[in-house]
Structures are given as C-alpha cells and as structure tokens.
Steps between C-alpha positions, in 0.01 A plus 500: 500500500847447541439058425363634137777698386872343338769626329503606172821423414498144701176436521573366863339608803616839669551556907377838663826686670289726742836675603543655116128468383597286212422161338809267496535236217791282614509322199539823254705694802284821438306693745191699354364770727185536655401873485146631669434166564490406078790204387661679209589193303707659224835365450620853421438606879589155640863536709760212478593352783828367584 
C-alpha cells in the first residue's frame, strides 16, 4: 500500500519509519502518523521534522 500513497503537500513519495510508526516525506520534512495501522494524511496532524 505504502508504493500508492504521496504527500499531500509534495506530492513526492513518503518512506515508512517503523521506529515512530510514521510516513516520512523528505521533500515536505513532515512526518504523518500511522495510528491502528490507518496513514492519517492530514496536514493538521502531520509533525515537522527538523
């Protein structure tokens, strides 16, 4: 599931970071969680990386 899915901010692809159960998009430096096994895609829940 995880090749169908981008960012919707960047539209680029996102990488799975099993250690914090989030999807990474390096190109938009936000991590959206992964909670009960559902992507929660918002933007509003998405964390900023550094």
């Amino acid at each position: 599931m995880l090749e169908s899915l981008v960012c919707p901010v960047s539209h680029a692809v996102l990488t799975y970071d099993a250690a914090t159960q989030e999807l990474v998009s390096k190109a938009a430096r936000l991590a959206f969680p992964i909670r009960d096994g559902i992507p929660v895609m918002l933007l509003s829940e998405a964390r900023a990386l550094d």
